[in-house]
Backbone atoms as SQL, in Angstrom:
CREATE TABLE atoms (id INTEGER PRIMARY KEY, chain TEXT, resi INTEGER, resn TEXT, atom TEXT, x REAL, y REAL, z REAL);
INSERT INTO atoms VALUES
  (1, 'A', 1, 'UNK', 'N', 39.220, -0.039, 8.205),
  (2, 'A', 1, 'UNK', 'CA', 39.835, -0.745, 9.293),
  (3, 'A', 1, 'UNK', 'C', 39.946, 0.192, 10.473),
  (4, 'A', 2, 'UNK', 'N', 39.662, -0.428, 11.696),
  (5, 'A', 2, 'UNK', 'CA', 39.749, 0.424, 12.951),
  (6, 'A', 2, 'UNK', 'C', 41.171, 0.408, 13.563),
  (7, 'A', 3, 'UNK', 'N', 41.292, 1.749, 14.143),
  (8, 'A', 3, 'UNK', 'CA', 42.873, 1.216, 14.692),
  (9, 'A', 3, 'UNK', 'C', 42.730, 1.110, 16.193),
  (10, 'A', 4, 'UNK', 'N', 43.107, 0.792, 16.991),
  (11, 'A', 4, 'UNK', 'CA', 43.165, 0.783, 18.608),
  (12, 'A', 4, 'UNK', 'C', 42.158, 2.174, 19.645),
  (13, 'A', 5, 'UNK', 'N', 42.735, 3.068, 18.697),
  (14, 'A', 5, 'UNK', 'CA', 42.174, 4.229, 19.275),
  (15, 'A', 5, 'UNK', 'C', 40.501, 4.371, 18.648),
  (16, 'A', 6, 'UNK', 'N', 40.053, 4.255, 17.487),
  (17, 'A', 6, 'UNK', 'CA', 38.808, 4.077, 17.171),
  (18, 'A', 6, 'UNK', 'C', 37.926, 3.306, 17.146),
  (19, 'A', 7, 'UNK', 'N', 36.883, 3.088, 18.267),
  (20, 'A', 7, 'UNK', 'CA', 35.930, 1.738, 18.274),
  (21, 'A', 7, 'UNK', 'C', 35.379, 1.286, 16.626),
  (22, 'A', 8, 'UNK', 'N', 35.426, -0.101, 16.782),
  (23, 'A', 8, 'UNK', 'CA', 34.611, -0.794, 15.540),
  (24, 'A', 8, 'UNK', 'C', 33.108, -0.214, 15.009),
  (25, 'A', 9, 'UNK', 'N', 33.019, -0.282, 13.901),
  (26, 'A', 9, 'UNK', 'CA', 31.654, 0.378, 14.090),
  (27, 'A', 9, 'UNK', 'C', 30.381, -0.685, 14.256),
  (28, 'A', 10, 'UNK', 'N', 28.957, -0.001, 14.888),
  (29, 'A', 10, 'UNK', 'CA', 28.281, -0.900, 15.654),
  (30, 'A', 10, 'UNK', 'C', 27.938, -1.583, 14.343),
  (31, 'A', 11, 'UNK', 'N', 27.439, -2.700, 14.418),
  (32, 'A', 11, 'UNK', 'CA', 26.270, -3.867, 13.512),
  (33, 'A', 11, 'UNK', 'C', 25.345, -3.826, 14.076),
  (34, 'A', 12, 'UNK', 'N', 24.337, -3.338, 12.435),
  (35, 'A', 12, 'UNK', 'CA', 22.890, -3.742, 12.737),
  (36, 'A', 12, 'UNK', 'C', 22.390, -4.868, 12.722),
  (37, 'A', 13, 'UNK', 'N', 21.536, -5.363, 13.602),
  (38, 'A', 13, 'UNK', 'CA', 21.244, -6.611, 13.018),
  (39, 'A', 13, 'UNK', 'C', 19.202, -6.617, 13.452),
  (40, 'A', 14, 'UNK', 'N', 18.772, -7.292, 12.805),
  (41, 'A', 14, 'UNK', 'CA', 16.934, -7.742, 13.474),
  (42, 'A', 14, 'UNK', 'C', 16.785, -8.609, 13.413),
  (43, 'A', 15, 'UNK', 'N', 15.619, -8.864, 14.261),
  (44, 'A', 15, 'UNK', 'CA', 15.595, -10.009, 14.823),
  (45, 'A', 15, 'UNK', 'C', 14.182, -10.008, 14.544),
  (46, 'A', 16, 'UNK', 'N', 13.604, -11.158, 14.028),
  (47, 'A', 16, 'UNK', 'CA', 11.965, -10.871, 14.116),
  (48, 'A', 16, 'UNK', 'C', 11.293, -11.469, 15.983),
  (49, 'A', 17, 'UNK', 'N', 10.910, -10.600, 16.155),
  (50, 'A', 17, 'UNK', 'CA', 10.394, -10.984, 17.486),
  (51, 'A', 17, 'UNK', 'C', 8.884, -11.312, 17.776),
  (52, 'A', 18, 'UNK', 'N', 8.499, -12.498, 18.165),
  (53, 'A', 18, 'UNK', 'CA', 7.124, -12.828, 17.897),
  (54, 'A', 18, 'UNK', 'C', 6.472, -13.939, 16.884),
  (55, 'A', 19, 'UNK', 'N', 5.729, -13.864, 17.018),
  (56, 'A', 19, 'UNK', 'CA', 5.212, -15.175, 15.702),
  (57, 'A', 19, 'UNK', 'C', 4.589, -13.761, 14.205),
  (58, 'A', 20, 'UNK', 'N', 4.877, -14.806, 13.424),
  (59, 'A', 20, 'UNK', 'CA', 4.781, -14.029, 12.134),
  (60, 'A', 20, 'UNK', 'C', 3.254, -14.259, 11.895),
  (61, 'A', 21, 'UNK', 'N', 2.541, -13.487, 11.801),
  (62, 'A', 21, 'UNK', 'CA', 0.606, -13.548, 11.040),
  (63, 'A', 21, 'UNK', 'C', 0.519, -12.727, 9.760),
  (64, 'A', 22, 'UNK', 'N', -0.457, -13.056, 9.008),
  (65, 'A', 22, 'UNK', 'CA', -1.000, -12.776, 7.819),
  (66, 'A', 22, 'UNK', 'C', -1.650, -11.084, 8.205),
  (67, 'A', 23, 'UNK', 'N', -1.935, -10.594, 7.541),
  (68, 'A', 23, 'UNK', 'CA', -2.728, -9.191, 7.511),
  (69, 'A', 23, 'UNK', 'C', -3.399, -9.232, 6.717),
  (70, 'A', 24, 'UNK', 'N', -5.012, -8.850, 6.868),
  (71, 'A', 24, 'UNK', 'CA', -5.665, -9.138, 6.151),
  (72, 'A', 24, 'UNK', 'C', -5.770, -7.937, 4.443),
  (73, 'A', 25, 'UNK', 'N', -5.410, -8.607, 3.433),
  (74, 'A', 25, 'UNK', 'CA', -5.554, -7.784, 2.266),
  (75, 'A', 25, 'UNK', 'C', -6.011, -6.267, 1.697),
  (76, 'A', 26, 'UNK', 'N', -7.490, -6.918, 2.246),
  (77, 'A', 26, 'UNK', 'CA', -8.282, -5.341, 2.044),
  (78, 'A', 26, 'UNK', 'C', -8.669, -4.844, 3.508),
  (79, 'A', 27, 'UNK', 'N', -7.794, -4.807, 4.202),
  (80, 'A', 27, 'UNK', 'CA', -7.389, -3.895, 5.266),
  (81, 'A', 27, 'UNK', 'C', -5.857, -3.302, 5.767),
  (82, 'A', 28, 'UNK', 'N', -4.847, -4.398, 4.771),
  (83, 'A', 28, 'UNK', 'CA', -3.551, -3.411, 4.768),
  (84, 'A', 28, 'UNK', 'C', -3.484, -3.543, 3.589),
  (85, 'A', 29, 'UNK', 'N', -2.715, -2.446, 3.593),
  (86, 'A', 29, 'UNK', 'CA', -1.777, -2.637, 1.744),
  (87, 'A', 29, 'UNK', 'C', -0.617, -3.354, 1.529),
  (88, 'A', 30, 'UNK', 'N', -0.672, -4.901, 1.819),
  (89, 'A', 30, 'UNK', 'CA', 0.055, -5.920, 1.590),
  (90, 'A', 30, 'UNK', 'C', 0.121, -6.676, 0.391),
  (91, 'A', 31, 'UNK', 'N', 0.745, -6.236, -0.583),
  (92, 'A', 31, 'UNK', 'CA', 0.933, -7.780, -1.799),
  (93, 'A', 31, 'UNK', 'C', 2.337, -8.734, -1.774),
  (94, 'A', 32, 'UNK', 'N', 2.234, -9.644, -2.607),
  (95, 'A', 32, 'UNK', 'CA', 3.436, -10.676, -2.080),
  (96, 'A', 32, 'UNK', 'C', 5.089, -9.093, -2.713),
  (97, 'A', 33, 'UNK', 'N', 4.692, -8.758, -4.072),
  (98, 'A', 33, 'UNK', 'CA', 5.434, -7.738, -4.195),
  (99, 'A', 33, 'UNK', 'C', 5.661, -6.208, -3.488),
  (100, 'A', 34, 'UNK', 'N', 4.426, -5.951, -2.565),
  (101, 'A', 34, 'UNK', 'CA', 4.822, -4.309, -2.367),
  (102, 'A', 34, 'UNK', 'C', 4.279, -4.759, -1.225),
  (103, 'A', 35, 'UNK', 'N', 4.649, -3.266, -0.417),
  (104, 'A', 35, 'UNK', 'CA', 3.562, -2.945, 0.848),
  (105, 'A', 35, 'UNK', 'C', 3.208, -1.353, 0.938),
  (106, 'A', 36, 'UNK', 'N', 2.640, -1.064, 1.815),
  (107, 'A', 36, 'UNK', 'CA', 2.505, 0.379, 2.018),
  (108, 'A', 36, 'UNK', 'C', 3.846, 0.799, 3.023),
  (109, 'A', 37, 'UNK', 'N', 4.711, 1.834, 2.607),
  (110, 'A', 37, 'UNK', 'CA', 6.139, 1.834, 3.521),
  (111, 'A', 37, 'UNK', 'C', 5.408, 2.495, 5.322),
  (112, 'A', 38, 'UNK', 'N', 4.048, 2.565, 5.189),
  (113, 'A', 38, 'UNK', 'CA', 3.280, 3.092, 6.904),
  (114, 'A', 38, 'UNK', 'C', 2.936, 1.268, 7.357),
  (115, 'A', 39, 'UNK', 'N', 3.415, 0.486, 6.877),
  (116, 'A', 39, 'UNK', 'CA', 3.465, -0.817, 7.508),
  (117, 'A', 39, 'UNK', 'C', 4.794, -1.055, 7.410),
  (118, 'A', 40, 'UNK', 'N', 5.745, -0.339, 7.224),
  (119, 'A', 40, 'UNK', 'CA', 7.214, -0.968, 7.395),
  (120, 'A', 40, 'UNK', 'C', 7.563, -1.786, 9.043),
  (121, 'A', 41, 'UNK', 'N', 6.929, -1.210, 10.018),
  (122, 'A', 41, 'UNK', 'CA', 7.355, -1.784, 11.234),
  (123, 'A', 41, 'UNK', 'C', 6.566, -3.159, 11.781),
  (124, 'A', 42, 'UNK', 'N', 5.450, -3.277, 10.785),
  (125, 'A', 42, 'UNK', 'CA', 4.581, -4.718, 10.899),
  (126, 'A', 42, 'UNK', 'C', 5.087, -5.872, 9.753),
  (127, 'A', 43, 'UNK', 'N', 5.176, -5.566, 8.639),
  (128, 'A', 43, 'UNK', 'CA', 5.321, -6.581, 7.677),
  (129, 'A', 43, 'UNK', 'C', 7.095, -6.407, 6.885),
  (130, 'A', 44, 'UNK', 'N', 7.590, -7.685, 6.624),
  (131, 'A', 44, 'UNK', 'CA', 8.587, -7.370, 5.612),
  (132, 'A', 44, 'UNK', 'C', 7.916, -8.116, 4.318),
  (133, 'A', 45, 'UNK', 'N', 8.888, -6.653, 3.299),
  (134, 'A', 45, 'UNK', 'CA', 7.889, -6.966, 2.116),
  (135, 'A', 45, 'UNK', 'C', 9.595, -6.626, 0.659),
  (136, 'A', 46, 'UNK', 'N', 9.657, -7.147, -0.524),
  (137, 'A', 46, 'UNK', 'CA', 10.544, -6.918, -0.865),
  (138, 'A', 46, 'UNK', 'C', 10.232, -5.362, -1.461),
  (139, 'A', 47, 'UNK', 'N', 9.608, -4.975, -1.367),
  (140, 'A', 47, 'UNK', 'CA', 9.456, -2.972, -2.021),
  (141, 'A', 47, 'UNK', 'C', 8.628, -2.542, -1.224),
  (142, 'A', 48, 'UNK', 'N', 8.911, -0.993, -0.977),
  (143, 'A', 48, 'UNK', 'CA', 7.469, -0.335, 0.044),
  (144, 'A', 48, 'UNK', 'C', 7.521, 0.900, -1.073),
  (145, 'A', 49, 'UNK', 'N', 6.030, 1.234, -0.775),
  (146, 'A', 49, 'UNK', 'CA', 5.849, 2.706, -1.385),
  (147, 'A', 49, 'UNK', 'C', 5.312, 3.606, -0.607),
  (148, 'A', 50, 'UNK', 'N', 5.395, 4.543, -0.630),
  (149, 'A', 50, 'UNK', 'CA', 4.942, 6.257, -0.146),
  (150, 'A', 50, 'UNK', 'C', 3.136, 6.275, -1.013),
  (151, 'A', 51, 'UNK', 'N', 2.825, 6.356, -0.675),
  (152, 'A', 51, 'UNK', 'CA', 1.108, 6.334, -0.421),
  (153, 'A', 51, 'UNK', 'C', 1.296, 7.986, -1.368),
  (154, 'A', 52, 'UNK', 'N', 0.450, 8.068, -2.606),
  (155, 'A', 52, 'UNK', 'CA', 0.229, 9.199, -2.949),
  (156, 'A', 52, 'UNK', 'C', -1.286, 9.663, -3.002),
  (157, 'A', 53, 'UNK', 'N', -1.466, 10.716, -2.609),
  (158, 'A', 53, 'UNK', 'CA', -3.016, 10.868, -2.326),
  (159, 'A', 53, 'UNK', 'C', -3.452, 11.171, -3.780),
  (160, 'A', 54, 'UNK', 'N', -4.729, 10.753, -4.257),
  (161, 'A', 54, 'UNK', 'CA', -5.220, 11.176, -5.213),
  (162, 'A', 54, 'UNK', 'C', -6.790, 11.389, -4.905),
  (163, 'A', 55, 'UNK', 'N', -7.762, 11.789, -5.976),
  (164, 'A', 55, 'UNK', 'CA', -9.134, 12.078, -5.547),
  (165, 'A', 55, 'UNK', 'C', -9.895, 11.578, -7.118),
  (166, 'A', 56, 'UNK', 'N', -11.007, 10.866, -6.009),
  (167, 'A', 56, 'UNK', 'CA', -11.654, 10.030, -7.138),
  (168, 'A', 56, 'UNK', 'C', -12.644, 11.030, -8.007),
  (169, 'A', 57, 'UNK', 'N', -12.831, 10.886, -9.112),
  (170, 'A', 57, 'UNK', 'CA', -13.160, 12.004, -10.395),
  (171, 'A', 57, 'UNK', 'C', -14.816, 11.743, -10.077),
  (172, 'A', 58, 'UNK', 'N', -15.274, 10.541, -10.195),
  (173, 'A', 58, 'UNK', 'CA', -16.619, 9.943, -10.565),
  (174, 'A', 58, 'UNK', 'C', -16.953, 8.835, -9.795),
  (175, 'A', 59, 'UNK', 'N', -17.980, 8.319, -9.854),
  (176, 'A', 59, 'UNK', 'CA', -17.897, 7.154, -8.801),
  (177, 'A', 59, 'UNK', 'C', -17.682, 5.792, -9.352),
  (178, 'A', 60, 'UNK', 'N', -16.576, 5.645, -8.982),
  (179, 'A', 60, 'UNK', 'CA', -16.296, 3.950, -9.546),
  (180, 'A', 60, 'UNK', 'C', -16.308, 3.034, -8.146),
  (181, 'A', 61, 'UNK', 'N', -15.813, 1.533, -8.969),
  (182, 'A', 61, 'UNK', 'CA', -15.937, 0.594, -7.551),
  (183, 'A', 61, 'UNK', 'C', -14.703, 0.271, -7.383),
  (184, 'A', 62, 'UNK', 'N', -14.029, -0.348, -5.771),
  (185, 'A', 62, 'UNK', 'CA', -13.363, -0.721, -5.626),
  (186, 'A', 62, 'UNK', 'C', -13.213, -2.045, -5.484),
  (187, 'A', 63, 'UNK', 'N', -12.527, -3.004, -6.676),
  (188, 'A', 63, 'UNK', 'CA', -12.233, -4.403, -6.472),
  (189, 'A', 63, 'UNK', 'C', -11.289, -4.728, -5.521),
  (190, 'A', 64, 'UNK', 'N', -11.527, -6.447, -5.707),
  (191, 'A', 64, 'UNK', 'CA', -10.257, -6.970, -4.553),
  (192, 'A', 64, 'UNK', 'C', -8.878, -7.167, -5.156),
  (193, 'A', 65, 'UNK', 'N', -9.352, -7.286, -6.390),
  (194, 'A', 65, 'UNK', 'CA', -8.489, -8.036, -7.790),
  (195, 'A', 65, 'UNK', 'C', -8.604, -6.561, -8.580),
  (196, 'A', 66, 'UNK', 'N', -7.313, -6.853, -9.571),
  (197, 'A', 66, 'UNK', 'CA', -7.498, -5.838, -10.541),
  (198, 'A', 66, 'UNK', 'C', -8.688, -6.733, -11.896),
  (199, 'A', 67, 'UNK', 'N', -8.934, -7.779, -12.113),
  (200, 'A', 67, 'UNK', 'CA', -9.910, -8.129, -12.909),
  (201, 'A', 67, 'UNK', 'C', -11.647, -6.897, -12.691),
  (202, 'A', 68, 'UNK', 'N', -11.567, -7.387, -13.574),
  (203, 'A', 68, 'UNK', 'CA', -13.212, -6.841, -13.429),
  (204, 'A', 68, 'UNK', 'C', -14.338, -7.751, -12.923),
  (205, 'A', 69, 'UNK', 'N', -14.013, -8.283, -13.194),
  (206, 'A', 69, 'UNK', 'CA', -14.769, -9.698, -12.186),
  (207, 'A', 69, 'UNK', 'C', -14.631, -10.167, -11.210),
  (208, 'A', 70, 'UNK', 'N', -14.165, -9.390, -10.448),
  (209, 'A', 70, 'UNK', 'CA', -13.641, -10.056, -9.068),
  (210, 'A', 70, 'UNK', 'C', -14.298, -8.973, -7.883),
  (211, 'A', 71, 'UNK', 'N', -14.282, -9.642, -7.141),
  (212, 'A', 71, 'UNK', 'CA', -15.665, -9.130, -5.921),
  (213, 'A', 71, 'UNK', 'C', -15.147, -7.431, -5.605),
  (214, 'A', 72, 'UNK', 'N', -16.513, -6.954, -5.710),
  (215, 'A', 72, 'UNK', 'CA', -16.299, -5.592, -5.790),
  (216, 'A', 72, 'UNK', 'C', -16.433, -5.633, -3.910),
  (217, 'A', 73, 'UNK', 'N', -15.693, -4.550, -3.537),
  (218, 'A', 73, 'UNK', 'CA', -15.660, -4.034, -2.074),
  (219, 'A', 73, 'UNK', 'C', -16.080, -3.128, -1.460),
  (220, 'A', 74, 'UNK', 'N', -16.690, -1.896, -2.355),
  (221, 'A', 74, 'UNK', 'CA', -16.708, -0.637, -2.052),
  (222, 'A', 74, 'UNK', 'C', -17.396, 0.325, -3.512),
  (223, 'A', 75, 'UNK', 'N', -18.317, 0.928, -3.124),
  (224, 'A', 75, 'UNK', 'CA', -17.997, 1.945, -4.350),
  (225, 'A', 75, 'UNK', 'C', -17.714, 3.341, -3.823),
  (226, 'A', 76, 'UNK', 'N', -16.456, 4.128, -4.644),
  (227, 'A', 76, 'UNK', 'CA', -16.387, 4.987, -3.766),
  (228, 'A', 76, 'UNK', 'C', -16.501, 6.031, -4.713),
  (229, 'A', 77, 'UNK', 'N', -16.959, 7.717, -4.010),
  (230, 'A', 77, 'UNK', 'CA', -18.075, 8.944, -4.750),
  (231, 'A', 77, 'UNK', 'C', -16.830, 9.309, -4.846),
  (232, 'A', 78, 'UNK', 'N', -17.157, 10.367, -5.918),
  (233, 'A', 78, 'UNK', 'CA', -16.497, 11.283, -6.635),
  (234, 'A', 78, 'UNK', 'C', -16.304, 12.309, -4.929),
  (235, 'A', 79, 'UNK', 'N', -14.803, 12.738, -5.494),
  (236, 'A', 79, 'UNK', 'CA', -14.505, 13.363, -4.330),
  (237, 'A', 79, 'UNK', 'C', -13.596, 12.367, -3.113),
  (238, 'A', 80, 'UNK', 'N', -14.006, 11.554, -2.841),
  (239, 'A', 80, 'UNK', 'CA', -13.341, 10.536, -2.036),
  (240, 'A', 80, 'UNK', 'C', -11.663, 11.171, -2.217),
  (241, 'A', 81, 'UNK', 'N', -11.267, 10.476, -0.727),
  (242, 'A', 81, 'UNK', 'CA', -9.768, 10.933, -1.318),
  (243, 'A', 81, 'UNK', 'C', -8.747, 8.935, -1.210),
  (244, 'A', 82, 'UNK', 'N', -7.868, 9.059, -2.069),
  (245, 'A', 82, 'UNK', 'CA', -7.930, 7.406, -2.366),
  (246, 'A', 82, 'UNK', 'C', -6.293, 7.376, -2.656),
  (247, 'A', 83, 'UNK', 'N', -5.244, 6.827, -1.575),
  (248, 'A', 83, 'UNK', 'CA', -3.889, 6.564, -1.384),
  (249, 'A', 83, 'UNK', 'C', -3.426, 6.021, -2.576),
  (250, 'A', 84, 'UNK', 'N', -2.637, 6.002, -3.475),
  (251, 'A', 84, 'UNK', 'CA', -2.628, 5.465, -4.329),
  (252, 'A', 84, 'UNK', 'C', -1.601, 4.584, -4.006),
  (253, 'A', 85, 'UNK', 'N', -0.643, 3.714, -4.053),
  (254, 'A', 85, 'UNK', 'CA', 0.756, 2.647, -4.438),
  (255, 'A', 85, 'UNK', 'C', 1.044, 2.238, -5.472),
  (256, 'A', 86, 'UNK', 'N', 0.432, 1.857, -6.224),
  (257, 'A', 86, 'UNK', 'CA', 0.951, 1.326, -7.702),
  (258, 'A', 86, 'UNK', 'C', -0.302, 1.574, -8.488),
  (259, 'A', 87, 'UNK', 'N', 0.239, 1.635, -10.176),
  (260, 'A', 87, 'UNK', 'CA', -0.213, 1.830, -11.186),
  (261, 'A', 87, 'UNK', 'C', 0.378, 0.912, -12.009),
  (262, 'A', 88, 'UNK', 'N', -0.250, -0.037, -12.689),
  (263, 'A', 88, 'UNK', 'CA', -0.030, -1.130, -13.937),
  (264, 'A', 88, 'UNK', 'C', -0.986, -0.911, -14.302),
  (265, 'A', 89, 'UNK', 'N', -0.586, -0.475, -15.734),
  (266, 'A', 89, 'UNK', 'CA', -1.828, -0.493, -16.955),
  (267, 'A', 89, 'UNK', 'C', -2.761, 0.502, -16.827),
  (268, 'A', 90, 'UNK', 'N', -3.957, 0.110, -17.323),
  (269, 'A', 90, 'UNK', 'CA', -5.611, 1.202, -16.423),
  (270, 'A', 90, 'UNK', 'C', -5.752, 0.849, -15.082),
  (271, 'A', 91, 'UNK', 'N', -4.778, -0.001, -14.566),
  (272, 'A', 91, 'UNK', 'CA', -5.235, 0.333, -13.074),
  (273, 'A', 91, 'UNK', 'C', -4.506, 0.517, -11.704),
  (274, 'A', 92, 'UNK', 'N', -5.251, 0.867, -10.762),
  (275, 'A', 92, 'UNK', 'CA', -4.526, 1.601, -9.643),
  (276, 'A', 92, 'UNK', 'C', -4.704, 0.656, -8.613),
  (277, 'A', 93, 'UNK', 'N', -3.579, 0.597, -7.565),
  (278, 'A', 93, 'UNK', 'CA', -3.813, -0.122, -6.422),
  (279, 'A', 93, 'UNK', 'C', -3.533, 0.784, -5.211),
  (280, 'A', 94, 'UNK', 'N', -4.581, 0.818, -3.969),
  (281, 'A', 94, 'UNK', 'CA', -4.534, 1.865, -3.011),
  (282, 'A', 94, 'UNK', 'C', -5.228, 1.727, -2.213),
  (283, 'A', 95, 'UNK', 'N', -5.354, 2.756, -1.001),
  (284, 'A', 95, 'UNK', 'CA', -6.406, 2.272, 0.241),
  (285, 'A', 95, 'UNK', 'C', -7.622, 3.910, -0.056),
  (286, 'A', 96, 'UNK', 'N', -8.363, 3.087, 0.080),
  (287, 'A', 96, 'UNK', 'CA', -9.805, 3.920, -0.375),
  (288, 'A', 96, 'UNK', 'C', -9.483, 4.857, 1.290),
  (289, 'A', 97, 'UNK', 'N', -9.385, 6.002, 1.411),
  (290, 'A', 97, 'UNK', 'CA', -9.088, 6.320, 2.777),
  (291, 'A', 97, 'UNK', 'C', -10.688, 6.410, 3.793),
  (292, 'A', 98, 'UNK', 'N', -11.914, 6.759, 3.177),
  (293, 'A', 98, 'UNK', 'CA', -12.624, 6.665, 3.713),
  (294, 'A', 98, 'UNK', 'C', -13.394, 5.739, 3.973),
  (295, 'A', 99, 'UNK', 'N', -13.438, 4.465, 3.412),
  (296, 'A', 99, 'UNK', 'CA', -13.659, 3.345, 4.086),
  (297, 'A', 99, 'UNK', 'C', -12.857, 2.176, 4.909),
  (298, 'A', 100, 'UNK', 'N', -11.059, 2.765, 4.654),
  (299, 'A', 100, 'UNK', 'CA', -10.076, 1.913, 4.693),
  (300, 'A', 100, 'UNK', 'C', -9.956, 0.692, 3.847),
  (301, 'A', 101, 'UNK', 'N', -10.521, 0.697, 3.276),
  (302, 'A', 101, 'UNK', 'CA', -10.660, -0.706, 2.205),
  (303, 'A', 101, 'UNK', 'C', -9.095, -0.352, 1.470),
  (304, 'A', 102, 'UNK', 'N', -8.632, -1.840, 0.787),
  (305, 'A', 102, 'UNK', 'CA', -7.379, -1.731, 0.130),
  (306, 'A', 102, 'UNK', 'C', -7.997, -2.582, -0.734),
  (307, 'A', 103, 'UNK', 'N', -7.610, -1.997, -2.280),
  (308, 'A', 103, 'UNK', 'CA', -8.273, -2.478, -3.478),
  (309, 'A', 103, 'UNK', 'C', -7.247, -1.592, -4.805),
  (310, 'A', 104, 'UNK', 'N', -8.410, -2.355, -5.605),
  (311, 'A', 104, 'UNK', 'CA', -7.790, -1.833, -6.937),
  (312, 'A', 104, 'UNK', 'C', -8.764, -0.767, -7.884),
  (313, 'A', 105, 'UNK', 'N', -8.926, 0.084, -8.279),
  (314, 'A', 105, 'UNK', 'CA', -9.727, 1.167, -8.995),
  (315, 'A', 105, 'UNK', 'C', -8.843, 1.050, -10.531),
  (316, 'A', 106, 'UNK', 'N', -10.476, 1.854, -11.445),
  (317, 'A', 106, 'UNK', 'CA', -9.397, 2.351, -12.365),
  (318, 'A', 106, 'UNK', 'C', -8.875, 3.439, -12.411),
  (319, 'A', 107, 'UNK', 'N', -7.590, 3.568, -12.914),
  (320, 'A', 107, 'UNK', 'CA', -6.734, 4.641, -12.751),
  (321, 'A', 107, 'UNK', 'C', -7.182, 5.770, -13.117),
  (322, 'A', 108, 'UNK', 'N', -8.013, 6.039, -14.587),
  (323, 'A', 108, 'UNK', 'CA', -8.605, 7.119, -15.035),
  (324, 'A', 108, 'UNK', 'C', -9.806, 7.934, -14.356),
  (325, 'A', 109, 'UNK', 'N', -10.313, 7.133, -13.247),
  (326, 'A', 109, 'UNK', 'CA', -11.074, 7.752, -12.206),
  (327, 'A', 109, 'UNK', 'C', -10.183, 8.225, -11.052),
  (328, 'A', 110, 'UNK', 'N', -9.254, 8.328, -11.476),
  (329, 'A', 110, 'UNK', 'CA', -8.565, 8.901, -10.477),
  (330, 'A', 110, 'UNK', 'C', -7.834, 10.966, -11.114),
  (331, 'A', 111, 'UNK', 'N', -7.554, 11.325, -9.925),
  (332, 'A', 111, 'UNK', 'CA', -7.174, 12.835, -10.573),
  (333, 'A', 111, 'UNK', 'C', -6.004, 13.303, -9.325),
  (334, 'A', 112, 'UNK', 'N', -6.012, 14.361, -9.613),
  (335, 'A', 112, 'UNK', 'CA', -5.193, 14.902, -8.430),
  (336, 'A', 112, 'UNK', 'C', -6.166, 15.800, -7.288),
  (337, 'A', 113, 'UNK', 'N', -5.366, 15.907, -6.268),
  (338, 'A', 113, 'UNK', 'CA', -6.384, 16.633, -5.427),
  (339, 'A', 113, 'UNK', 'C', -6.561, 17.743, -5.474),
  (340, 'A', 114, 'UNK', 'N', -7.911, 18.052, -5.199),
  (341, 'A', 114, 'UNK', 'CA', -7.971, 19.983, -5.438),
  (342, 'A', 114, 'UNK', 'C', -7.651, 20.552, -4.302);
C-alpha cells in the first residue's frame, strides 16, 4: 500500500498495435507452442526459447514436419552451424542458420560446436 508521500507504482500494460499477420513457418521459428525468444517483439507465443547453437555431424535433411515424410527443405553439410529450440524424441527443431530455413533434423546429426 502507498502512503501519500510515495507515488503508486506504475502499471504495465500492451497494447497490440497494428493488425496481427501470420509468419511464415520455415522462415521464423514459430509453432502454435514455442517461438524463438529473437521474435519476442513480433509474435506472442505461450513459451520462447534461447536458440542453442549446435553443428551438424553429417549431412542430413531438413524437414518441414518432424515425420519423415514430409517435404524435405534443405539438406544441410556436415559442419553447418544449426540453432537448435526444441528436442522431442530423435528429433530437433531449429533454424538451419545458413540457409535460414526453420525445420526439423534428426537430433543425432547434431553435435556441439567445435
Amino acid at each position: 500500500m502507498s502512503s501519500p508521500s510515495q507515488p503508486a507504482p506504475a502499471r504495465k500494460s500492451f497494447a497490440l498495435l497494428g493488425r496481427s499477420h501470420s509468419l511464415d513457418p520455415t522462415r521464423h521459428a514459430v509453432r502454435k507452442d514455442l517461438a524463438d525468444v529473437r521474435l519476442a517483439d513480433q509474435v506472442f507465443a505461450p513459451h520462447y526459447a534461447a536458440p542453442l547453437r549446435r553443428q551438424i555431424l553429417a549431412t542430413t535433411e531438413l524437414r518441414a514436419e518432424r515425420t519423415s515424410d514430409s517435404p524435405r527443405l534443405a539438406i544441410l553439410a556436415a559442419g553447418d552451424p544449426f540453432d537448435m529450440l526444441d528436442v522431442t524424441g530423435d528429433t530437433a527443431w531449429g533454424v538451419a542458420t545458413v540457409t535460414g530455413l526453420v525445420g526439423y533434423v534428426d537430433a543425432a546429426a547434431l553435435g556441439d560446436v567445435a
